[in-house]
ZAMARGU-4260 file (C-alpha; in steps of 0.2 Angstrom, whole numbers, plus 5000, padded with zeros to 4 digits):
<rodrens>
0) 5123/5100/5198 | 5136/5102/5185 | 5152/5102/5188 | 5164/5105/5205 | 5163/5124/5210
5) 5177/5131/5218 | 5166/5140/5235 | 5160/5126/5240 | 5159/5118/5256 | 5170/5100/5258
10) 5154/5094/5263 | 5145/5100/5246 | 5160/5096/5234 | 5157/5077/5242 | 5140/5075/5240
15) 5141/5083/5221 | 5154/5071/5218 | 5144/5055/5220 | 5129/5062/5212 | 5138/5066/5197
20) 5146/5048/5199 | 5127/5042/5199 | 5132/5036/5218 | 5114/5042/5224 | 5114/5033/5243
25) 5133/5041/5246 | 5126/5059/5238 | 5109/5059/5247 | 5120/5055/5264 | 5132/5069/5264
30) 5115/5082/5260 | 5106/5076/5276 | 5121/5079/5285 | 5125/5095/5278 | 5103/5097/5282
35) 5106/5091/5298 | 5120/5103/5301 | 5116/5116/5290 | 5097/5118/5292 | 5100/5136/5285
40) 5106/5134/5270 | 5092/5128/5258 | 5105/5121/5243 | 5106/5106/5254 | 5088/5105/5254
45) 5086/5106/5236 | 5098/5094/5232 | 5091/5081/5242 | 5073/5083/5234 | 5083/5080/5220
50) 5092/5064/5223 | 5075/5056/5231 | 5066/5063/5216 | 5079/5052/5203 | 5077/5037/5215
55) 5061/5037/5209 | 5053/5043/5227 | 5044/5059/5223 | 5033/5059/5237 | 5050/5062/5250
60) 5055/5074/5237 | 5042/5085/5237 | 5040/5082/5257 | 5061/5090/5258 | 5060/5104/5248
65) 5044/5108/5256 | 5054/5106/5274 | 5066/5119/5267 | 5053/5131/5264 | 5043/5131/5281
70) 5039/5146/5293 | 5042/5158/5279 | 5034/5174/5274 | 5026/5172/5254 | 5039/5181/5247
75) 5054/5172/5253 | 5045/5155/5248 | 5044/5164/5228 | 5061/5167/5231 | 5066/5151/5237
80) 5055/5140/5223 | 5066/5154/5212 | 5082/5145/5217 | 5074/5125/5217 | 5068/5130/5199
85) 5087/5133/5194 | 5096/5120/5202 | 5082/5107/5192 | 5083/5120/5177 | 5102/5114/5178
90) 5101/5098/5180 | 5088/5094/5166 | 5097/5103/5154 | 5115/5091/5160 | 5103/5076/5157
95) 5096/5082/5141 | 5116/5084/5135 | 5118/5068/5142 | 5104/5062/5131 | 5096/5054/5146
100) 5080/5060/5141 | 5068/5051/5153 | 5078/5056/5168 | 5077/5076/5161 | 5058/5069/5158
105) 5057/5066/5176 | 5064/5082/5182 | 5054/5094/5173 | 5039/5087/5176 | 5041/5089/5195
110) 5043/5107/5189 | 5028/5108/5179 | 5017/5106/5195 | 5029/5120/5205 | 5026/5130/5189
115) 5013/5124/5179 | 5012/5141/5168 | 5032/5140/5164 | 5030/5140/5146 | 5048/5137/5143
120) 5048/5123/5154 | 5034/5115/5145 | 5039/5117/5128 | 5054/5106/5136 | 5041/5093/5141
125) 5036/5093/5123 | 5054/5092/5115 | 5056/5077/5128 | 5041/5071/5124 | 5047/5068/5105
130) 5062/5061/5106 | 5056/5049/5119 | 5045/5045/5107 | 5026/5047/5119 | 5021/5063/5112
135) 5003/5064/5107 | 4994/5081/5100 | 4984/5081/5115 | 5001/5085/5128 | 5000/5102/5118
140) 4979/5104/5127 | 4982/5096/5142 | 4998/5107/5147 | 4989/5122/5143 | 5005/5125/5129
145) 4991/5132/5115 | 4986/5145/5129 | 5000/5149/5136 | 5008/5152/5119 | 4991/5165/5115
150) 4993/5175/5130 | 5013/5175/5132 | 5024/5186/5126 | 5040/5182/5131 | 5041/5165/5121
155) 5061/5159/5118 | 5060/5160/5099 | 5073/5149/5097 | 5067/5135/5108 | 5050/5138/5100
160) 5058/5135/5082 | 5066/5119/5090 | 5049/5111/5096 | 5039/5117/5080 | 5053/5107/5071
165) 5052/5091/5081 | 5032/5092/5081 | 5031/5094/5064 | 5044/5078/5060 | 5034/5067/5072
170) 5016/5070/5077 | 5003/5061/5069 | 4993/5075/5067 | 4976/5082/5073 | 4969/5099/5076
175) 4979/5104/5090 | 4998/5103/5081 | 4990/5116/5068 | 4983/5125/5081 | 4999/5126/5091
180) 5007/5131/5073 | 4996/5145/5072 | 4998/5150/5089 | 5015/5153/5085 | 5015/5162/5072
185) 5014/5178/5081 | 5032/5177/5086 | 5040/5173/5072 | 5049/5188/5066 | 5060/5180/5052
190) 5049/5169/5041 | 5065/5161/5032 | 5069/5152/5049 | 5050/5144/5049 | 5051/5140/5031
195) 5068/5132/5032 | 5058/5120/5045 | 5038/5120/5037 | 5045/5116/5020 | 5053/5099/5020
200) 5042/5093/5037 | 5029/5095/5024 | 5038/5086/5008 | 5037/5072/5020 | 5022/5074/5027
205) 5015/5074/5010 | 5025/5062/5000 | 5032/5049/5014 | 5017/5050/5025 | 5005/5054/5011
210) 4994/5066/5016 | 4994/5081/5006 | 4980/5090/5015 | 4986/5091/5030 | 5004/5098/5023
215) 4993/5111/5013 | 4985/5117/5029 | 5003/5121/5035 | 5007/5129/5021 | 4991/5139/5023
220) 4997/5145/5037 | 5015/5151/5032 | 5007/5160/5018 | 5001/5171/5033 | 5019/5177/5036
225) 5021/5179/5018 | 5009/5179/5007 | 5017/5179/4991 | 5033/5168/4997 | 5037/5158/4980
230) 5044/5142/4988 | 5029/5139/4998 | 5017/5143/4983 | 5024/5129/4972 | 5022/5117/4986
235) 5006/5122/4992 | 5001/5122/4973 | 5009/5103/4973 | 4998/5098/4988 | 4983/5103/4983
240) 4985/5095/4966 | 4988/5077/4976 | 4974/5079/4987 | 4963/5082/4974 | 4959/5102/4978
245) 4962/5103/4960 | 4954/5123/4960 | 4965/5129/4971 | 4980/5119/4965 | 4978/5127/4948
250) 4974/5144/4954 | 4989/5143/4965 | 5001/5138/4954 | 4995/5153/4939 | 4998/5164/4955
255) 5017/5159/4958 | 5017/5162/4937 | 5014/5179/4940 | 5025/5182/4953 | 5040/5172/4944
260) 5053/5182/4933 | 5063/5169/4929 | 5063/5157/4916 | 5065/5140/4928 | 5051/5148/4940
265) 5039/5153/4925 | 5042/5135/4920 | 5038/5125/4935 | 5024/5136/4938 | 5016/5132/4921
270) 5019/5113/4924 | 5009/5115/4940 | 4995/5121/4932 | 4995/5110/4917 | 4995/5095/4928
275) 4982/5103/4937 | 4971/5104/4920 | 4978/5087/4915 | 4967/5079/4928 | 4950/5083/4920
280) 4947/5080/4902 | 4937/5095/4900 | 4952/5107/4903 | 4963/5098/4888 | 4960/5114/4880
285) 4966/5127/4891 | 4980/5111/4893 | 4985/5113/4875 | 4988/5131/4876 | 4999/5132/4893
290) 5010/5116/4882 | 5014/5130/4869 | 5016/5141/4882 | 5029/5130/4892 | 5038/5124/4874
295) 5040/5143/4870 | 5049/5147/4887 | 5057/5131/4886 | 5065/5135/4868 | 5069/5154/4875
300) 5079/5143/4891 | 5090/5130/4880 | 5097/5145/4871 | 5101/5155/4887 | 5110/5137/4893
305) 5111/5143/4912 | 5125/5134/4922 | 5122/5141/4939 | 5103/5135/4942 | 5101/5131/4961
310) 5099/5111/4966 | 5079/5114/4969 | 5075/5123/4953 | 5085/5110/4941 | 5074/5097/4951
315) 5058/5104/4945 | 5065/5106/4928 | 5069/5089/4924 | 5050/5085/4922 | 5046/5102/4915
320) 5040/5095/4898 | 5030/5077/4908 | 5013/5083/4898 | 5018/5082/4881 | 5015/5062/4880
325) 5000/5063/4885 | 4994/5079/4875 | 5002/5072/4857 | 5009/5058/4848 | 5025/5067/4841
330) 5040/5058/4847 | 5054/5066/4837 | 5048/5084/4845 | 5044/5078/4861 | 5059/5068/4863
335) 5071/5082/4854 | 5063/5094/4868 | 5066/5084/4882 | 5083/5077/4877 | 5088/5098/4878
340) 5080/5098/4895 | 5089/5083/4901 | 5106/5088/4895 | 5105/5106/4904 | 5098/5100/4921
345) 5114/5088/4918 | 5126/5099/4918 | 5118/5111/4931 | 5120/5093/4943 | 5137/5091/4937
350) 5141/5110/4942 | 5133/5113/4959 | 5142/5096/4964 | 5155/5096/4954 | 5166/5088/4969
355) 5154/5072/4968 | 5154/5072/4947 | 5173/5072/4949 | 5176/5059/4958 | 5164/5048/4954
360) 5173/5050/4935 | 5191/5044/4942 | 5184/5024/4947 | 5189/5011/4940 | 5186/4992/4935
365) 5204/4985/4931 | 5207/4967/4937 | 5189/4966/4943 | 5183/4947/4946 | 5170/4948/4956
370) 5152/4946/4952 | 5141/4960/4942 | 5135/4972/4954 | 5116/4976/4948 | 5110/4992/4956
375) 5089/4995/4955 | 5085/5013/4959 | 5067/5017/4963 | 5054/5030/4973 | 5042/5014/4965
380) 5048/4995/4973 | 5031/4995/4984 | 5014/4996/4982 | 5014/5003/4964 | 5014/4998/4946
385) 5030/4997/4945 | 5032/4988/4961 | 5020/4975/4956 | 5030/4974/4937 | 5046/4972/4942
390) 5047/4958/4957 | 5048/4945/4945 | 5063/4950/4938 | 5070/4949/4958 | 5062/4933/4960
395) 5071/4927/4944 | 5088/4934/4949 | 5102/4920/4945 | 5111/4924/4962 | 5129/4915/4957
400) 5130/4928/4943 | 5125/4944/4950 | 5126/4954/4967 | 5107/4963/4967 | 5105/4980/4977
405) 5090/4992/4979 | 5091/5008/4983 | 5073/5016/4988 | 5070/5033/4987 | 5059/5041/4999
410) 5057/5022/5009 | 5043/5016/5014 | 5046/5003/5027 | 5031/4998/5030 | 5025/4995/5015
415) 5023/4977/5011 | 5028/4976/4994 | 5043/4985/4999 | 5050/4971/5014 | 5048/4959/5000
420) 5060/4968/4988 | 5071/4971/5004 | 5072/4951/5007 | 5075/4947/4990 | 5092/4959/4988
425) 5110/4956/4993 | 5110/4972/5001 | 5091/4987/5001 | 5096/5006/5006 | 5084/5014/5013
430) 5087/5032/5007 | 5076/5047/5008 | 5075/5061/4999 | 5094/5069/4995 | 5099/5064/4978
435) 5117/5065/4980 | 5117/5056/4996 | 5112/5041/4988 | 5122/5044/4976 | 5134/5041/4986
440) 5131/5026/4993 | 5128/5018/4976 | 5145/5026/4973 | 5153/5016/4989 | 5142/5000/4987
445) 5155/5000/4971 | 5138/4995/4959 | 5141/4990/4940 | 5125/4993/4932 | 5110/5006/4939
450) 5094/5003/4934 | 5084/5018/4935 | 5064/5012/4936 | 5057/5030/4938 | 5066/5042/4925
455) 5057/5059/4926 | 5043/5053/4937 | 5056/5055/4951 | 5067/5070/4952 | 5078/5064/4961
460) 5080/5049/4952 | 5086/5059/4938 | 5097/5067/4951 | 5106/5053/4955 | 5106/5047/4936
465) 5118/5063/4931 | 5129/5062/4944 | 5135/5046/4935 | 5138/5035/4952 | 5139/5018/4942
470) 5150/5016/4927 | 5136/5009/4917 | 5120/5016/4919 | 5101/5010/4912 | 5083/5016/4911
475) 5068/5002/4910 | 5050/5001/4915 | 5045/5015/4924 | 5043/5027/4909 | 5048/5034/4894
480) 5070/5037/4894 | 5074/5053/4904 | 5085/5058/4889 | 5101/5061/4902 | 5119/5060/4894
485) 5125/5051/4908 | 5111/5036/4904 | 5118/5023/4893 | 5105/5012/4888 | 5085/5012/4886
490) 5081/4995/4886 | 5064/4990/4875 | 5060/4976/4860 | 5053/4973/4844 | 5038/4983/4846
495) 5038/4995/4859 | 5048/5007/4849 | 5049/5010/4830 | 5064/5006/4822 | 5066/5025/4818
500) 5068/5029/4835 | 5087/5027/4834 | 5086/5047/4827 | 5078/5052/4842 | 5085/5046/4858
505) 5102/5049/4868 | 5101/5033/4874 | 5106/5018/4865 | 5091/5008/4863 | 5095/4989/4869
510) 5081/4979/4864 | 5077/4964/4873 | 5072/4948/4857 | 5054/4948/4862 | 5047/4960/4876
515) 5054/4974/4888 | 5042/4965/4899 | 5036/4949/4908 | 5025/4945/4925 | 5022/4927/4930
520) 5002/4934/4933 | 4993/4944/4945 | 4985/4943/4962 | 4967/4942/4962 | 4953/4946/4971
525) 4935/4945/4974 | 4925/4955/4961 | 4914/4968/4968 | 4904/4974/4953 | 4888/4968/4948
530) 4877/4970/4931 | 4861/4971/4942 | 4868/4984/4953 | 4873/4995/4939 | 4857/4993/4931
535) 4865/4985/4916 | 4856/4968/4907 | 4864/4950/4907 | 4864/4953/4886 | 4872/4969/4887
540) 4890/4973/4878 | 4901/4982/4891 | 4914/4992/4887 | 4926/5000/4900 | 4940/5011/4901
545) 4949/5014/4918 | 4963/5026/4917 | 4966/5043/4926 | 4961/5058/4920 | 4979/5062/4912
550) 4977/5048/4899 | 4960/5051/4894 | 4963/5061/4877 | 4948/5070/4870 | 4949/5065/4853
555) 4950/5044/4857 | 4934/5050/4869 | 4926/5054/4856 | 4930/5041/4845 | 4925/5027/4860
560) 4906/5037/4858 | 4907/5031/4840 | 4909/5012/4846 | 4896/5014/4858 | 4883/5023/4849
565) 4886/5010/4835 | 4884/4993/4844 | 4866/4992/4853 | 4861/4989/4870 | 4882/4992/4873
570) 4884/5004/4891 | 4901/5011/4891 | 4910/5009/4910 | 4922/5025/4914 | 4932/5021/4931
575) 4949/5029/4937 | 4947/5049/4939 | 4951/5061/4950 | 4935/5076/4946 | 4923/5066/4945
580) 4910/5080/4940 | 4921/5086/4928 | 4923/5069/4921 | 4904/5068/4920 | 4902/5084/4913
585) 4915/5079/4901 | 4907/5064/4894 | 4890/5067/4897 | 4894/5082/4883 | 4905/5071/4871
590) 4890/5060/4873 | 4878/5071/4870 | 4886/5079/4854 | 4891/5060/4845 | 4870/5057/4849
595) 4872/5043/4862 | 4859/5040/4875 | 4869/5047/4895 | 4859/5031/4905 | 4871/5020/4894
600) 4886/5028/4904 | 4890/5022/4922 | 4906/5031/4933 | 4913/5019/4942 | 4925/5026/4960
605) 4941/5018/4959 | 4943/5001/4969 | 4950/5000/4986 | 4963/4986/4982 | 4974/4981/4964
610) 4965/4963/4970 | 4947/4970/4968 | 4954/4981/4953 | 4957/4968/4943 | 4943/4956/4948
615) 4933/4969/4944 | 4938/4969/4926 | 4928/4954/4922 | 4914/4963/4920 | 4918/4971/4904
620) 4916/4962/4888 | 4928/4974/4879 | 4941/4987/4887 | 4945/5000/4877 | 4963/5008/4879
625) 4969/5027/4879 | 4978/5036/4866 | 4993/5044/4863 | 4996/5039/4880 | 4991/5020/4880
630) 4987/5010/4897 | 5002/5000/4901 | 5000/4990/4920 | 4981/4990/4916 | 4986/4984/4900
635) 4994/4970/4907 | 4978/4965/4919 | 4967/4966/4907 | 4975/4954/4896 | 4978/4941/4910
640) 4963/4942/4912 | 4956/4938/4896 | 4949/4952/4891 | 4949/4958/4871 | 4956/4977/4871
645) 4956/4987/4860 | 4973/4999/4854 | 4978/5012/4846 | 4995/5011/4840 | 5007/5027/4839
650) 5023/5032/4836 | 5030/5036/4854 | 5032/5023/4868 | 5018/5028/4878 | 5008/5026/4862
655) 5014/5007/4857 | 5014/4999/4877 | 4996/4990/4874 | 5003/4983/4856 | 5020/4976/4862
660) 5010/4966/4875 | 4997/4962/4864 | 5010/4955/4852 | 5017/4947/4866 | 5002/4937/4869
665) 5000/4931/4852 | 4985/4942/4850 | 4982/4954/4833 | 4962/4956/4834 | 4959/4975/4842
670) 4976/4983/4836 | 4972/4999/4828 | 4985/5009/4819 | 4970/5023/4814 | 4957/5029/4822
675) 4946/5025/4811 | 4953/5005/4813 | 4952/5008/4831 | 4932/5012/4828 | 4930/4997/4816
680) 4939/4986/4830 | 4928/4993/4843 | 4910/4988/4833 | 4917/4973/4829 | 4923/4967/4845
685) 4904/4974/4851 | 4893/4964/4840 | 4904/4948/4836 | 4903/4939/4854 | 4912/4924/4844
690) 4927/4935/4842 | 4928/4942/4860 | 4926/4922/4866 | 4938/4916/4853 | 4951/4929/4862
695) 4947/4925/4878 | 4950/4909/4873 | 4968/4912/4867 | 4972/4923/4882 | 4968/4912/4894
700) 4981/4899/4884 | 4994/4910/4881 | 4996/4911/4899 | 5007/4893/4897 | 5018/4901/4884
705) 5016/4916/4877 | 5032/4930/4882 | 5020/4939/4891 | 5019/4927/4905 | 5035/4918/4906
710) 5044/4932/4918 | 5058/4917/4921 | 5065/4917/4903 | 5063/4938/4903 | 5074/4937/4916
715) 5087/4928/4905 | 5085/4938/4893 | 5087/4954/4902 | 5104/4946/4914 | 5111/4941/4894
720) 5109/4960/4891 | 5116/4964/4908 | 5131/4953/4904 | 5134/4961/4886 | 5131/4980/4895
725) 5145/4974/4908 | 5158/4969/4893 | 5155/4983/4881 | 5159/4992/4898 | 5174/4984/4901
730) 5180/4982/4881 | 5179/5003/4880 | 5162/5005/4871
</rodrens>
């Protein structure tokens, strides 16, 4: 029943009349007369089934349209469950433009058992199904829809299409969606309209619901319509990468290198397999020679200066050159590199939304009283190093002063940490994964000052950053500076950065009087390690390092088997690596070649909890830290914990992190600025258990009043800065 048609009967155009007026009781009366005086015609038949079926009495339903089907021969019943089929077919599909899901629910499953084989029909039940929020992999088994799908072949594509996409962006999945996925793969005759659905439902998948393998089996699959289809390579290659398939991530990823013939795709396929390599010490090698590789294609790129790069490639470039950090402490090239990077995936944002850039440039401030506006932009403000780092500096907020907003990319709602961020803001956006639609709204929320906590961790961030949205925007914590134009501060201290650094970064450097950094403590739990159970003696000198495999440099390796092999009965701890076999193999030769004994190395799994993680720290006497690319949360625990480290100091920031905190605690003893220091620190520290108690000692005191620890006067001192940023804004600096 749609709407009034002009043949019928006064008696019809009644009845249809209420129906469609939801007046069931005065509908169903005008249906039994027209029964009553019409037994013939069967539309009066159907229509009542229909309105008893909606008042929820299925049984007298099923009893009138089988009353309007009696003393027939077979055929005229097919012909006759032909027409109930439509009228239902039509009213489903009224409700479902209606959106009244569960009364279109009802309908087609009273067709299901006329026509349990109507595959179309079913896949409606599943579409239902979703958006009604009750779908479960198994409807896809218990409808037969896998089956059917196998032994069909008059599938509506488009329905199909429409079902895959709403399965895809809701199931929590088990066999059977990948199994329906690969069932209908047989009709998909244009693979772009099932990669313009398989590719974001598995960015999410991947990234918001964190689990990679299952988007890589997707992926998998699509590969099956086209095996050398770029787009899904790169991701496939990403996947594998995060769920820790690292042979198949790297192999991927040289693959879509070969099949690349442009700069931007070359690129983001060499960055793919050099973080690939990254995650295994024994690779650096092969590591080193793909950075040449990249900086050679890179140099070849920032003299062709494109302008018209597409919105997903300048997303992949922004991060291009993430590697070099970690590979080498040379600030002035890195920094010089990635500044060109920074300033050409800038103006590609600024092009391909140029509307945006433009507006966004027309605000203005003039006779603005209100209070400063702080904007925090993060993919990080949950369960996460920055997340733990930063919530002091929320806790801290002077409220009469500033208006604080967060703006979370990729949400996580669920996330503990997250809610507590979300109740300690004026206002939290819970954005997803569109760059310039947060933009947006940062734009509209009118913000002041953005802080960006990811830089190129997060493309997007980045994104959002060169779009200019705020009037004053600012990088802090997360990472090294983006080196974006549109960024107008870095914020740092004393020690964190050289004084030369000024000749090397786009960014004005604002550097806070003590530290770039302050927590109030951490959460901690019960310890889980034991000497015993590692088969280590009571009088032994532990060392430990527990950094992932991108930190772990093979030279400070080595030089951490010249501590070891010089302080006796000393076991060296290694925890916090994603090839564990590779890792072994890795040290076990280092090891081997510096002459130290391999039952005086333990490999430790990662620990469930940060709680456990940092209890567990206690059981070192000595934590020894990574270089170029020094430990910086870790840093943090270790220290409260009170723990001697010892550091190698560099040039770059991800080279000075441990000494700015170390400074920051009044502590000096383990500051290296050699290697060969950073050997002498590491014997000494061994041998001299006075020492190692005399620092404990101070750590565990500094906690009362060392910078370090007092996250309430770092939050002065950041606001001061935010203040100063705001007036220098507002004076024309």
């Amino acid at each position: 029943m749609t709407s009034m048609e002009p043949d019928l009967t006064l008696l019809e155009q009644k009845a249809q009349q209420y129906f469609i007026q939801g007046d069931y009781s005065q509908a169903a009366s005008y249906y039994k007369q027209g029964v009553e005086a019409e037994p013939e015609v069967k539309s009066h038949y159907w229509n009542l089934g229909l309105i008893l079926l909606l008042q929820r009495q299925e049984v007298q339903a099923q009893t009138t349209w089988k009353l309007g089907m009696t003393e027939s021969e077979p055929q005229q019943v097919e012909q006759w469950i032909f027409e109930l089929m439509q009228v239902l077919q039509r009213e489903a599909e009224r409700r479902e433009m209606l959106a009244e899901y569960a009364v279109a629910w009802i309908i087609r499953q009273s067709m299901q058992k006329m026509a349990p084989a109507d595959l179309s029909n079913l896949l409606y039940l599943i579409e239902l199904a979703v958006k009604l929020k009750t779908f479960t992999s198994d409807k896809l088994t218990t409808f037969g829809v896998i089956d059917l799908i196998k032994s069909d072949s008059t599938v509506n594509i488009q329905l199909l299409l429409r079902v895959l996409e709403s399965i895809l962006n809701y199931a929590t999945f088990q066999h059977a969606v990948l199994e329906f996925v690969e069932a209908s793969l047989a009709y998909i005759h244009e693979p772009q309209s099932f990669f313009n659905i398989l590719i974001p439902a598995t960015i999410r998948i991947a990234h918001s619901e964190r689990q990679p393998k299952i988007a890589a089996r997707l992926l998998e699959l699509g590969l099956r319509l086209e095996s050398k289809n770029l787009e899904v390579l790169r991701h496939l290659a990403s996947f594998y990468l995060n769920a820790g398939e690292y042979f198949q991530g790297i192999e991927t990823a040289k693959m879509c290198y070969s099949l690349s013939d442009k700069l931007p795709e070359q690129l983001t396929a060499l960055h793919l397999v050099h973080r690939g390599l990254m995650d295994a010490p024994d690779d650096w090698q092969e590591a080193y020679a793909v950075l040449q590789q990249q900086e050679s294609l890179l140099t070849y790129l920032i003299k062709e200066q494109p302008r018209d790069m597409e919105a997903s490639t300048v997303l992949r470039m922004f991060n291009s050159n993430y590697f070099a950090p970690y590979l080498r402490d040379d600030p002035h090239k890195n920094r010089q590199t990635q500044n060109q990077i920074a300033q050409l995936c800038q103006l590609n944002v600024q092009n391909y939304a140029s509307e945006q850039f433009q507006r966004y440039r027309q605000r203005t401030s003039a006779g603005r009283t209100k209070l400063v506006k702080i904007g925090y932009l993060s993919h990080s403000l949950c369960i996460h190093s920055v997340g733990w780092l930063a919530r002091w500096l929320f806790q801290y907020h002077d409220r009469a002063r500033f208006q604080i907003y967060a703006y979370f990319i990729n949400s996580k709602q669920a996330d503990p940490l997250q809610k507590w961020y979300t109740q300690h803001v004026t206002k939290a956006y819970n954005g997803g994964i569109d760059g310039k639609e947060i933009a947006e709204q940062i734009y509209q929320d009118e913000i002041d000052i953005l802080i960006d906590l990811d830089s190129i961790t997060i493309d997007v961030c980045c994104e959002i950053m060169a779009l200019k949205p705020a009037p004053v925007q600012v990088t802090w914590l997360g990472w090294d500076a983006s080196g974006l134009p549109a960024v107008d501060y870095f914020i740092a201290d004393p020690y964190v950065l050289p004084e030369s650094a000024e000749e090397y970064y786009v960014e004005k450097i604002w550097r806070l009087p003590q530290t770039y950094i302050a927590v109030d403590g951490f959460e901690v739990g019960v310890p889980t390690l034991r000497r015993d159970n590692l088969n280590i003696p009571d009088d032994a000198v532990v060392y430990l390092s527990a950094q992932r495999g991108f930190k772990r440099h093979p030279d400070t390796a080595r030089l951490q088997m010249k501590i070891i092999k010089s302080v006796p009965n000393s076991y060296f701890l290694i925890k916090g690596f994603a090839k564990i076999e590779s890792v072994q193999k890795f040290f076990l030769q280092l090891a081997q070649e510096e002459g130290v004994a391999s039952d005086r190395l333990r490999f430790l799994p990662s620990d469930p909890t940060e709680a456990f993680h940092r209890a567990n720290l206690m059981i070192a006497d000595v934590v020894l830290d990574t270089y170029p690319y020094n430990g910086a949360t870790t840093t943090l625990e270790t220290l409260w914990m009170g723990i001697p480290i010892v550091t190698r100091v560099g040039q770059q920031f991800a080279a000075r992190n441990s000494y700015t905190m170390m400074m920051n605690t009044g502590i000096t003893e383990g500051i290296a600025w050699t290697d060969e220091e950073y050997v002498e620190w590491g014997i000494r520290l061994g041998k001299d258990a006075t020492l190692r108690q005399q620092i404990s000692w101070k750590l565990r005191h500094s906690r009362q009043s060392a910078p370090l620890w007092n996250a309430k006067q770092f939050t002065h001192q950041i606001q001061k800065a935010y203040e100063q940023m705001w007036q220098r804004y507002l004076e024309g600096f």
